[in-house]
N, C-alpha and C positions, 0 to 999 in steps of 0.2 A: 795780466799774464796770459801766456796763448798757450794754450792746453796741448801734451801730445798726441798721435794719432790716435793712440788708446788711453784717456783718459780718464784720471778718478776726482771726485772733490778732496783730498787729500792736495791734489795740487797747487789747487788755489791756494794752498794756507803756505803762506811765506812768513819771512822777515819782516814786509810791507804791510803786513796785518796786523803787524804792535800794537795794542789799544784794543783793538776789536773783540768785543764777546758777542756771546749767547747767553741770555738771563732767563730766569723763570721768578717766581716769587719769593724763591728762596737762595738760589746760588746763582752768580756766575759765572763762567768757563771764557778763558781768555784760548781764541781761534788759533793764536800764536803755536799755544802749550798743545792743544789739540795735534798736532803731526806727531811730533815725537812721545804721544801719552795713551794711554791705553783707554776704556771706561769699559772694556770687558773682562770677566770675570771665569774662572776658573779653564776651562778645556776649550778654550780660543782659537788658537790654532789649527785646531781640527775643523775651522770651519770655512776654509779654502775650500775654494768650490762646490762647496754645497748650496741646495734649497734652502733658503733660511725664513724662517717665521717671525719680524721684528712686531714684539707682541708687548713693548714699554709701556707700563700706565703712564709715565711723564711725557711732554712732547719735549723738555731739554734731551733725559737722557735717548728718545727716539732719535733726536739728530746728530746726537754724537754718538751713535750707534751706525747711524747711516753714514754718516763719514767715513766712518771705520771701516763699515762692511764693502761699500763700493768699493770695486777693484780688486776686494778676495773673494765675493760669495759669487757663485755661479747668476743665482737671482737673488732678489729678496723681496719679500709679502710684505708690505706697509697694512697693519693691523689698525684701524680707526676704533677709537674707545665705544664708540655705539655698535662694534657690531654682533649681531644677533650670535649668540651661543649655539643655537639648533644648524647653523648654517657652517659651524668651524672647521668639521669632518670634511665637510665635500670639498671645500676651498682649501684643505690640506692636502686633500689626493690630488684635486684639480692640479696644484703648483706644486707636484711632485716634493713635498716638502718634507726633511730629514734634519733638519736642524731646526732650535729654539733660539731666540736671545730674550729676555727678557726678564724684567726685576722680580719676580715672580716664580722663578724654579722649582718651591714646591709644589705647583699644582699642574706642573707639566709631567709627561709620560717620560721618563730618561730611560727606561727601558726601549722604548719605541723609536727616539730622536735622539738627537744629540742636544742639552743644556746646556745651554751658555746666561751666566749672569749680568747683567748691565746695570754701570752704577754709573759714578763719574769718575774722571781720568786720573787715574797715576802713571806716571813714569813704567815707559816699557821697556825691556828688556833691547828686546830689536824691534825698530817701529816699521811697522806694513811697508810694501813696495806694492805696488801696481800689475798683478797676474792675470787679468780678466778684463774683459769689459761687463760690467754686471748689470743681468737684467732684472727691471726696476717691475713689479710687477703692485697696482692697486687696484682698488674696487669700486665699482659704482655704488651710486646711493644706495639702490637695491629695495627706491621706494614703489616698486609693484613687481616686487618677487624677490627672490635669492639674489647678492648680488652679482656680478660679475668681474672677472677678473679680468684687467687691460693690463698689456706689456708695453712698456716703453725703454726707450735706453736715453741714457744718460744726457748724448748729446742731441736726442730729440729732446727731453726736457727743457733742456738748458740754451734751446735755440732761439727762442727769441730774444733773450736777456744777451745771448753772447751778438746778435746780429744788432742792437742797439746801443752794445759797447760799456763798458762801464762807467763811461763818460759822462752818459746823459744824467747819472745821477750821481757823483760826485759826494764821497765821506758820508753816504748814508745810513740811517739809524733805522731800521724797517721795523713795521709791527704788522701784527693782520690780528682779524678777529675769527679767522678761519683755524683750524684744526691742520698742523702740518703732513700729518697724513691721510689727507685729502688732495685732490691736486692742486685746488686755488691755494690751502696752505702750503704745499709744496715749492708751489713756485717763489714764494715771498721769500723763505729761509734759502733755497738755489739764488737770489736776486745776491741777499747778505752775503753768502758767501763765497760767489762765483765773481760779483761787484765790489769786494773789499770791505763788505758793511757790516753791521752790526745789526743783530734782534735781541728784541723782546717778547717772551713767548706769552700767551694770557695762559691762564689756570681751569679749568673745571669748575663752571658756578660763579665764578669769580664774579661780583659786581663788575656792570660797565664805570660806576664811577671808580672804585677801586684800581682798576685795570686802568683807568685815564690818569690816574695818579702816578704810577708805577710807568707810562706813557712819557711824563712829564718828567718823571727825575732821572729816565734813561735816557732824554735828551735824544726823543723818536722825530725822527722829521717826514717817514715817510709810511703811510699807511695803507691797507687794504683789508674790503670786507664786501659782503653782500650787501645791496640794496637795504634790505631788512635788518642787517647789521646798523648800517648808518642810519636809519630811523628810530631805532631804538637809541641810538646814541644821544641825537637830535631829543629824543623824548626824555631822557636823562635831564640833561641839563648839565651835565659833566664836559658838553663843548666847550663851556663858556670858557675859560682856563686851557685849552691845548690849540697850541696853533703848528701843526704842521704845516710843510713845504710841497707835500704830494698826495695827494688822497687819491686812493682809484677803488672802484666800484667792478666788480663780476661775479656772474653765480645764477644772476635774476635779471630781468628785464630792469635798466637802470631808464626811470621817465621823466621829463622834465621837473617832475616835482621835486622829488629826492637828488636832482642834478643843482638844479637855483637851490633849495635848502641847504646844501652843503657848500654853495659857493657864497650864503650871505653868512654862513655860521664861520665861514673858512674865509676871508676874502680877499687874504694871501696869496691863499695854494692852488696849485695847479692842481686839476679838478679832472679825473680822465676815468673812461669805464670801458673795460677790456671784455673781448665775446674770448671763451674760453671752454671747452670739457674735456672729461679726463678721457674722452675716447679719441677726438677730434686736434687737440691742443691746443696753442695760443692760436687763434685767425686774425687777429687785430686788435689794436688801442685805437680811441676815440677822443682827441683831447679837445676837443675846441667847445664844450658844455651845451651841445646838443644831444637829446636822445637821440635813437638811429646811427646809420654810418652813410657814408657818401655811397653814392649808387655808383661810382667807378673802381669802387671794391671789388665789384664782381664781376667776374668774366676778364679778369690778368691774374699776371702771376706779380704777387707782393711780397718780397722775400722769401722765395719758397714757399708762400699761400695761395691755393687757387682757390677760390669761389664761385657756384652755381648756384642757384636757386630750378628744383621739380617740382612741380605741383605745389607751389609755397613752401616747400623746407630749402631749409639752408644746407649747400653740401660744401665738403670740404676736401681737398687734397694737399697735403704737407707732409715734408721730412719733421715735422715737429709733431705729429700725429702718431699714435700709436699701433705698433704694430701687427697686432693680433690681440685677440680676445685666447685665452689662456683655457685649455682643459680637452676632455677628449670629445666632448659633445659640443664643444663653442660651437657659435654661428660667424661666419665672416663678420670681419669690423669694418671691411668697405667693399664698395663694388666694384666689379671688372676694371671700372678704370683706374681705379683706387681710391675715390672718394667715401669720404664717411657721411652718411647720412645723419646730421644732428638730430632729427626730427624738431626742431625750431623753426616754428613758422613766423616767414615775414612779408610785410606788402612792400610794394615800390610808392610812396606817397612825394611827386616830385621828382626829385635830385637828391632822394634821400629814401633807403629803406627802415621799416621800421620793426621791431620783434610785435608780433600779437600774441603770441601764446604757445605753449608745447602740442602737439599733434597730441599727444593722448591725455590731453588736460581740458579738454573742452566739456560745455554744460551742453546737455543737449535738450532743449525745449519744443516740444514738437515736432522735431524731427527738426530744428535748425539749429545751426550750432553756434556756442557764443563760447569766447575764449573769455576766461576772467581777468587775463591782467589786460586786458585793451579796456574793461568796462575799470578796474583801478584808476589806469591813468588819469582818464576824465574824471574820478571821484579823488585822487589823491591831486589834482590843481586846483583844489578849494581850496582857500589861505586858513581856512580852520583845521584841516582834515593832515594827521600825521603819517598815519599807513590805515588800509583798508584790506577786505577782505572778499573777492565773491566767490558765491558758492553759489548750489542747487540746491535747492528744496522740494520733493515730491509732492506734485500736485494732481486730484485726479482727473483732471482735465486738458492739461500740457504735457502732462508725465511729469517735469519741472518747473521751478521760478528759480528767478536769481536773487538771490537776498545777498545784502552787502554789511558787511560787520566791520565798521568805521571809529578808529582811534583818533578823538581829535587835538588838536595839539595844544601845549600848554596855554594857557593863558585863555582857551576860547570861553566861552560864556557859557555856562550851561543852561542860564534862562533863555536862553534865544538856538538851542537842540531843533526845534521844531522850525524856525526861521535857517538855520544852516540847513536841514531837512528837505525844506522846500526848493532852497537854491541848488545843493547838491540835484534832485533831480529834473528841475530846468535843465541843468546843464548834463546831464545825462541823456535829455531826451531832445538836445537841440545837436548833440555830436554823435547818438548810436543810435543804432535801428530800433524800433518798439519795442520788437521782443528778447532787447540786450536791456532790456534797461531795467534795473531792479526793482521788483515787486513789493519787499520788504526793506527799509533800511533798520539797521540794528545797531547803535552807539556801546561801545563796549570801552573796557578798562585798558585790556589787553591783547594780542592775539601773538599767540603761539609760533615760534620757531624754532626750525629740528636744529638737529646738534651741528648738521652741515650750515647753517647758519641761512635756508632758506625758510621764505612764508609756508606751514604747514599747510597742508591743502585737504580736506576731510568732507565728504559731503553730509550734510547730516540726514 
């Protein structure tokens, strides 16, 4: 269906949606019934054009609130369940915000805002028309400092997905392991409902095997998560039993390890891993199950994607890129020419560039710098090794070492730790310089991922 010149996701939902839901682990809400049904509660109406705060502990009722609100709220704030409470105040004034929605009502200020309640849909009265086009405002991670607020609109969001048609994926079932008010989960549930499809949303906590259960009986054919998502998955043992049609990987440097694991676990499915941020948008998909992207990405225009590479970061210019950093102290979100600077650093290896690392995520060892996922990759292509971890450790002689906290995958031997050991670091020190190459290895059980669903990073 072709949206009009000021369009809402309300649109999307036709007659041609029969079938189609949105699940969580307890209800599902047929897309159909969604246009003509409410899921907000009490003083609704009053919330045409205003700043709205969507602050749902559920991510169901979160998207049937987003439906709702697009096309009457002036903006609206996508509230992620991890975000820091000390930080609420300032990203309220930041996004001029005067309205609540959320299941929650009493512990919001109604003196101060306006509360609205969010449940699931009954039957409205008169159902919404399309007043606005409304701006989509979320947050970065905000993992080195408060986060920040990015504006996008609607048909920037939704430009990739519309410039690839709904075609390409045909009756599909989507799941993600992301958090939809993030924008990796963002884009999954825009995919469902902009594509005619169907989700499955996971829960807080929820077991991966749990969640692949609930996978399987919703009849998911098409999925999305972090690198570190899918390794954990892999380490489950919960693949064995789900065979999707599409798996795609973004969030994290996706390396040929976790790209072949997922294509012997999958050996079906079309296997693709997308470069993506919430400030930036979608820059591209990568189907052909190589890490990196072709080196004639950059320096054209691809669908409205430009690509440069300064000094090793990736920059970006796109209508699907966001259009300001929100508040009265923002700093520009790109430069004179319009480009976003990802800070994503990448080499030319070839006829193919590759990601090393974030600019502000490097070890620095005597004053040289080592990126921890380039020392990953080479440690996560041992056929023992699941996911891994480097880090620094303070040393007083380098300032740092890099010690590597290595998950290895089921079945490996543990009498033969210290022969993986060895091999791991031949091959560390036959593919990176000296002083990348880890000083300590450390075999562990588990290692840690934030609620955005990347590898936590923590120096110790």
């Amino acid at each position: 269906m072709s949206p009009p010149e000021t369009f809402a996701l309300r649109e999307y939902l036709g007659p041609e949606l029969k079938g189609r839901t949105i699940s969580d682990a307890r209800h599902s809400v047929s897309l159909t019934d969604i246009r003509g049904h409410s899921c907000l509660i009490g003083r609704s109406r009053e919330l045409s054009g205003r700043s709205v705060l969507l602050a749902a502990s559920g991510q169901l009722q979160s998207a049937l609130a987003m439906i709702e609100l697009d096309g009457v709220a002036r903006r609206m704030l996508l509230c992620p369940p991890d975000l820091d409470p000390d930080h609420i105040q300032a990203l309220l004034a930041d996004a001029e915000i005067d309205a609540i929605v959320t299941d929650r009502p009493d512990r919001c200020d109604a003196g101060k805002y306006l509360v609205v309640g969010v449940g699931l849909p009954d039957p409205a009265v008169v159902p919404w028309k399309t007043e606005r086009a409304t701006e989509w405002l979320m947050l970065t991670s905000g993992t080195s400092g408060p986060p920040k607020i990015v504006g996008h609109t609607l048909d920037g969001l939704a430009g990739a997905i519309i410039a690839e048609g709904a075609a390409r994926h045909p009756n599909a079932a989507w799941a993600t392991f992301y958090d939809i008010r993030r924008y990796g989960g963002l884009q999954i549930l825009l995919r469902a409902v902009i594509g005619g499809g169907s989700m499955v949303l996971s829960e807080p906590g929820e077991a991966i095997a749990d969640y692949v259960a609930r996978l399987r009986a919703g009849g998911v054919t098409h999925i999305s998560g972090t690198p570190s998502h899918w390794r954990k998955l892999l380490m489950s043992g919960a693949a064995a039993n789900f065979s999707p049609r599409y798996v795609r990987l973004s969030g994290e440097i996706a390396d040929q390890a976790v790209l072949d694991g997922l294509a012997r676990a999958f050996p079906h499915a079309s296997i693709g891993h997308a470069y993506a941020s919430t400030e930036a948008g979608v820059g591209f998909a990568v189907d052909d199950g190589r890490e990196g992207f072709p080196a004639d990405f950059v320096g054209r225009n691809r669908d409205g994607v430009e690509m440069k590479v300064v000094d090793g970061s990736l920059r970006i210019r796109s209508h699907r890129a966001a259009h300001a950093y929100i508040g009265a102290d923002a700093p520009p979100l790109a430069d004179a020419e319009g480009f976003v600077d990802t800070g994503d650093m990448i080499e030319l290896r070839g006829d193919r560039y590759h990601f090393v690392g974030r600019r502000g995520g490097i070890i620095n060892i005597g004053g040289l710098k080592v990126h921890p996922e380039e020392v990953e990759a080479v440690i996560n292509g041992h056929e023992s090794v699941r996911m891994s971890r480097a880090r620094s450790r303070k040393s007083p002689i380098t300032g740092a070492i890099v010690v590597a906290d290595i998950v290895l995958a089921d079945g490996a031997d543990a009498g033969r730790q210290e022969t993986i050991r060895t091999e791991i670091l031949g091959r560390c020190k036959d593919s990176l310089a000296a002083y990348k190459v880890p000083a300590v290895i450390r075999f562990v059980e588990r290692l840690d991922v934030t609620t955005a669903g990347k590898l936590a990073r923590a120096d110790a």
